[in-house]
ROVOTOR-564829 format. One record per residue (C-alpha): residue in three letters; y, x, z. Coordinates in steps of 0.001 Angstrom, whole numbers, plus 500000, padded with zeros to 6 digits. Last residue first. Example, Ala and Ser with C-alpha at 12.3 -4.5 7.8 and 13.67 -1.06 7.14 Angstrom:
<atoms>
SER498940513670507140/ALA495500512300507800/
</atoms>
This chain:
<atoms>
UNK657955777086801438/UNK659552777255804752/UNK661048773735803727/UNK657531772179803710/UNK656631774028806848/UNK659116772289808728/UNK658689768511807027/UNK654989768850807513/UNK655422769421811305/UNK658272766718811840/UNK655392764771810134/UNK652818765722812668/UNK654854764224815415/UNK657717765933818006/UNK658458763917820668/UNK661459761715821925/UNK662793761043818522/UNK666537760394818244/UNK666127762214814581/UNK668632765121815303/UNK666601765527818428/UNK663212765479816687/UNK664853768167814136/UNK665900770212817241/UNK662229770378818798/UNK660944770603815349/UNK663288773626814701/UNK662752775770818211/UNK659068775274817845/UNK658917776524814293/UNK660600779503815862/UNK658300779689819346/UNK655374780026817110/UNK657029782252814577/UNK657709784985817654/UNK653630784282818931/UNK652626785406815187/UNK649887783679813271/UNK652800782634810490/UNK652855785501808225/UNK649575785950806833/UNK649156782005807351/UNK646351779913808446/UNK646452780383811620/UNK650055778690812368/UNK649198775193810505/UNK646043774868812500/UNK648378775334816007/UNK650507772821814495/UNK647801770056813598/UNK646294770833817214/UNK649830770100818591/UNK650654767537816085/UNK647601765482817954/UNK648352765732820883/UNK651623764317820346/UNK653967767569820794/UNK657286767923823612/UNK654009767725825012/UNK650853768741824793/UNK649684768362828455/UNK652030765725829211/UNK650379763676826080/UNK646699764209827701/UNK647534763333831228/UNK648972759984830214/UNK651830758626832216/UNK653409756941829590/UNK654173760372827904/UNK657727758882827472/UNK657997756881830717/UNK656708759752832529/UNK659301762534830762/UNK661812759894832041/UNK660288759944835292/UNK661031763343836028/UNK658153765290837040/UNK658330766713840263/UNK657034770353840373/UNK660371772142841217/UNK659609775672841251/UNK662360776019838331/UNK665338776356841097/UNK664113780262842232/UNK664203780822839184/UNK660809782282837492/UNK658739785101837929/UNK656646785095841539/UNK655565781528839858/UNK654198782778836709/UNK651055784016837191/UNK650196780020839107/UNK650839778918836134/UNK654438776710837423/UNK652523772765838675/UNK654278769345837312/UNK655704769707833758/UNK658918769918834435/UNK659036771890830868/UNK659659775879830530/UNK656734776931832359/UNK654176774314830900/UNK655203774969827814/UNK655100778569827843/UNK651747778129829406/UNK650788775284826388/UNK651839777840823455/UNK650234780623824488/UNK646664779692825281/UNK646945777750821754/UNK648050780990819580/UNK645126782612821914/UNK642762780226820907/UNK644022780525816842/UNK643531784011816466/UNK646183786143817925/UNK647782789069815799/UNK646222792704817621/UNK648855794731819158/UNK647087798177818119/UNK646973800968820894/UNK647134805111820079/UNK646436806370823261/UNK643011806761822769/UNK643771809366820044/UNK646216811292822139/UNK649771812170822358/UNK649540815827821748/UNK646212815528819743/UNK647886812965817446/UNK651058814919816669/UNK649302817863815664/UNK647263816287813652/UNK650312814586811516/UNK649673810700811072/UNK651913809902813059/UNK654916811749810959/UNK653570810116807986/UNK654930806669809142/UNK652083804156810321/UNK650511802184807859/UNK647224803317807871/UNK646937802166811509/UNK647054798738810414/UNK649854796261810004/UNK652966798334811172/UNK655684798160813185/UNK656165801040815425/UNK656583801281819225/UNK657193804893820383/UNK656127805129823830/UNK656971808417825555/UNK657279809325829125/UNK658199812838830615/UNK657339815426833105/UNK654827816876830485/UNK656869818066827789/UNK654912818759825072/UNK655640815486823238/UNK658878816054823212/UNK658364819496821219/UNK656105817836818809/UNK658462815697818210/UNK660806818434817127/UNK658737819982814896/UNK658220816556813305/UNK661286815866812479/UNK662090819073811777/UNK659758819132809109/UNK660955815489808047/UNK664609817456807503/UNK663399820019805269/UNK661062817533803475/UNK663858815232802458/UNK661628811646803441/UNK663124810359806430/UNK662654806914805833/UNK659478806438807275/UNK660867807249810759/UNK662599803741810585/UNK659390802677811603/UNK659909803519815347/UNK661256800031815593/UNK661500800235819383/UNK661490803975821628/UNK660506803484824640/UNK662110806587826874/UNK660449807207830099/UNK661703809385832504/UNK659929810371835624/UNK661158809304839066/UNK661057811147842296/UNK664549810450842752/UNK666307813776842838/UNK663664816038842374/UNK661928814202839597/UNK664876812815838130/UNK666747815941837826/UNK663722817936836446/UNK662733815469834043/UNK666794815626832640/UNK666152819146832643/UNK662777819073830797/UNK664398816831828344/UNK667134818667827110/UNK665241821611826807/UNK663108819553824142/UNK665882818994822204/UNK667257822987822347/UNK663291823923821299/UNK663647821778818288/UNK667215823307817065/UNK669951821607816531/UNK671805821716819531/UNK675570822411818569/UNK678580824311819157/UNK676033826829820987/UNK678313827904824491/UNK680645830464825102/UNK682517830737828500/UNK684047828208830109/UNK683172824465831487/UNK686248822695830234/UNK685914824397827016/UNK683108821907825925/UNK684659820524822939/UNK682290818358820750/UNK682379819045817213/UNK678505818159816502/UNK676427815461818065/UNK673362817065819737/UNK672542814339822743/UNK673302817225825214/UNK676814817596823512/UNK676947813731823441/UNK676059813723827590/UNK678585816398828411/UNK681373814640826430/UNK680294811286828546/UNK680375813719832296/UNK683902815189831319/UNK684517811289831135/UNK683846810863834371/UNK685685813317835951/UNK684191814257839180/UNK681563816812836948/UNK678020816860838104/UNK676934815695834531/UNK679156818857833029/UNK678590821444835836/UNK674650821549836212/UNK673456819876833488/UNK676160821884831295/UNK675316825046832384/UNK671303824470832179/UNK671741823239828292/UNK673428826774827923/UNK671072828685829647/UNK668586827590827975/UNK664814827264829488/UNK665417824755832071/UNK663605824403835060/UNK664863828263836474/UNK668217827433835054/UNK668542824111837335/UNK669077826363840324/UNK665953826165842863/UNK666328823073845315/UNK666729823291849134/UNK668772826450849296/UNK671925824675850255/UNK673561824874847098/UNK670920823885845097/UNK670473820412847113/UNK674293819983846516/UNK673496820576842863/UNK670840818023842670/UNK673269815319844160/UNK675760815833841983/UNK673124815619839054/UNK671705812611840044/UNK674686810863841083/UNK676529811907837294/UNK672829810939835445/UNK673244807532837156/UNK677411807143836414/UNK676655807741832939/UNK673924805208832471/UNK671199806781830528/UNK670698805048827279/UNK673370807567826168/UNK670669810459825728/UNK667975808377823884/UNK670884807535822059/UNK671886810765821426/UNK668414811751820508/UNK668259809518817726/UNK670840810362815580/UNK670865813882816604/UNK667208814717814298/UNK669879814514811398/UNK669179811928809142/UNK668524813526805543/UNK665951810151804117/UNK668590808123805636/UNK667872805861809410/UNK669025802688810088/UNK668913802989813824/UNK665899803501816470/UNK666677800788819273/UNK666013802848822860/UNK664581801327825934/UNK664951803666829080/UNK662697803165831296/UNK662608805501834938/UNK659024805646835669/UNK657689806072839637/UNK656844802345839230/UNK657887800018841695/UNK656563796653840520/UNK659383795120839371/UNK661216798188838352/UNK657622799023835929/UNK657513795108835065/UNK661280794138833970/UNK661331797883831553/UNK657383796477830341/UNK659028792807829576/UNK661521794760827434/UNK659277796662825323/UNK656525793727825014/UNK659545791208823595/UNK660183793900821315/UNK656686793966820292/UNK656477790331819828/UNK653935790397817002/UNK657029789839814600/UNK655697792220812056/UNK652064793468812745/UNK651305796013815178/UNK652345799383816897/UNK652211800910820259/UNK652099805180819833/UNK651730806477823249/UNK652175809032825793/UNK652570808948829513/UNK654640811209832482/UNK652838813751833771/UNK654131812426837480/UNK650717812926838675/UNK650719809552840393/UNK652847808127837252/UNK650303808572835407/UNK647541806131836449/UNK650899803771836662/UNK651904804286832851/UNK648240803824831483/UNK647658800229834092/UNK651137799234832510/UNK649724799364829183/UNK646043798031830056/UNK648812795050831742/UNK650649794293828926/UNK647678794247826554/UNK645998791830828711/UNK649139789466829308/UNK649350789040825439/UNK645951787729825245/UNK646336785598828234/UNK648764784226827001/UNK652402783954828241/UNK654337787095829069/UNK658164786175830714/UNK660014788934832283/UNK662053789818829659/UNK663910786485828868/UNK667061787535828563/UNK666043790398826600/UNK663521789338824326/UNK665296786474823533/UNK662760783486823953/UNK663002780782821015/UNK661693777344822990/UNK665487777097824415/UNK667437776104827113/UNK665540777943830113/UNK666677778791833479/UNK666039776038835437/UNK663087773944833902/UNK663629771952830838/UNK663433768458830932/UNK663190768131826756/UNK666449766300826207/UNK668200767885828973/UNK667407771417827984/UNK667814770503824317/UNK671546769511824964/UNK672663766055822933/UNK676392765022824021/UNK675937761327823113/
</atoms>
């Protein structure tokens, strides 16, 4: 038989798996827990918005919390609910203890489609020309950076546009004769980042009345720039970004406790530019919450009869279905109690959710939907119909 866990379990449209990627499946929050914190976040980002400051914030929390997941599902939630933020998510790299400031500013640079910042820019200049827009120079403190806004994004050629981009990102060696005259080989310094920035806030603000807002994942990587020449301007250059007000910043950081966050947070000057109320902990869920969770992404991925009601303006279109199959029936043998907990016995799904808080490393949502993922499979492998307290056992045994 040609076993396929989205047949075997009566999976709704649009879901083949209990492990949620957290970019295919961005728009999907379950808990009420985890909605909470997504929605005090969103509430920050939309009070701002209306005086297009732009928003500042250090996220961080345990390992595997599901901060990713958060990052993505905030990108889905600001376009889906018309935000005046433009997201762009950026993945900080493997970063050495010398890493040149560049390394991540180019890819807070190239998370910017090229053809966007091209429209934006073209457009900007036309406005320019005709009197209706001031010239980029008088938003942007170097001339240089202001040159190649104005010329290199607006060029027609689009990859004139890509060279402009890693020159504004700060790699080295890139040849910018194409626009004339003498410009800095490199940006390097602080003030040349944060130029950057207020131009690119400028465009987007005038343009599409938009501010940018780079979240910036596994922000942890910081901690291992440790040369104190290059940490310095590190932090000097920070402190730039975090001047700019026509910007968005959310630097999401894994870390236990507050004490754990890398140096660089823990600077004074960093704190009072992005506020101490606007540094938010991701708490781990207790065992309620680890519950809450589990049964409404149940009940959202399974035919389970009703969608949560918070989840119907989400899913496919097809997954509104509410009949449940009467094979899932048969199985539960029409027992209100079993449908609730299943693919679990009612009784492995309170032994589960026990198992999962009372670990360091196992009260997470991202092991939840794991263990999930590998008694659902090892009940398939079995030709068992639901998954039982000693598919449990046999799961955490081999964990250990």
């Amino acid at each position: 038989m040609d076993k396929k866990i989205q047949h075997w379990f009566f999976m709704r449209d649009g879901f083949d798996t209990f492990r949620l990627d957290p970019e295919r499946h961005s728009r999907y929050v379950f808990g009420e827990r985890d909605k909470h914190q997504r929605d005090r976040l969103l509430e920050a980002l939309e009070e701002n918005a209306y005086s297009r400051d732009g928003h500042k914030a250090v996220i961080y929390g345990d390992y595997g919390r599901g901060k990713t997941h958060m990052c993505r599902n905030l990108v889905y939630e600001i376009r889906r609910r018309g935000l005046h933020f433009e997201p762009i998510y950026v993945k900080c790299g493997g970063f050495k203890k010398k890493e040149p400031f560049y390394s991540l500013f180019r890819e807070m640079i190239f998370q910017h489609s090229s053809a966007r910042l091209q429209r934006v820019a073209v457009e900007y200049e036309r406005k320019a020309q005709n009197g209706e827009e001031a010239p980029l120079s008088d938003a942007v403190p170097s001339e240089d950076i202001a040159l190649v806004m104005s010329r290199g994004l607006a060029a027609p050629n689009p990859e004139a546009v890509k060279t402009s981009m890693r020159w504004l990102g700060g790699e080295p060696k890139i040849d910018l004769a194409m626009l004339g005259g003498s410009l800095k080989r490199q940006l390097v310094d602080p003030a040349d980042f944060g130029s950057v920035v207020k131009g690119l806030s400028h465009l987007f603000l005038s343009i599409e009345d938009r501010v940018p807002l780079y979240i910036i994942d596994e922000v942890e990587r910081f901690e291992n720039v440790v040369d104190p020449d290059t940490f310095f301007t590190w932090l000097a250059t920070i402190r730039e970004l975090t001047e700019v007000a026509g910007i968005g910043l959310l630097f999401i950081i894994g870390a236990k406790t507050r004490d754990r966050l890398p140096a660089l947070f823990a600077q004074e000057e960093i704190i009072r530019r992005i506020g101490m109320a606007n540094f938010v902990e991701l708490l781990n869920p207790g065992p309620d919450a680890i519950r809450s969770f589990i049964l409404e992404q149940l009940q959202t991925s399974i035919r389970k009869g009703p969608l949560p009601e918070v989840q119907r303006g989400i899913v496919d279109h097809g997954a509104l279905d509410e009949t449940i199959p009467s094979g899932l029936l048969e199985i539960t043998e029409s027992d209100p109690a079993r449908l609730d907990a299943y693919p679990f016995e009612p009784e492995a799904l309170d032994y589960f959710v026990q198992q999962l808080a009372t670990g360091e490393m196992t009260n997470k949502p991202s092991e939840a939907q794991l263990r999930i993922q590998r008694a659902a499979l090892r009940t398939m492998r079995l030709n068992r119909r639901t998954i039982d307290i000693e598919t449990i056992d046999a799961i955490v045994e081999e964990a250990f």
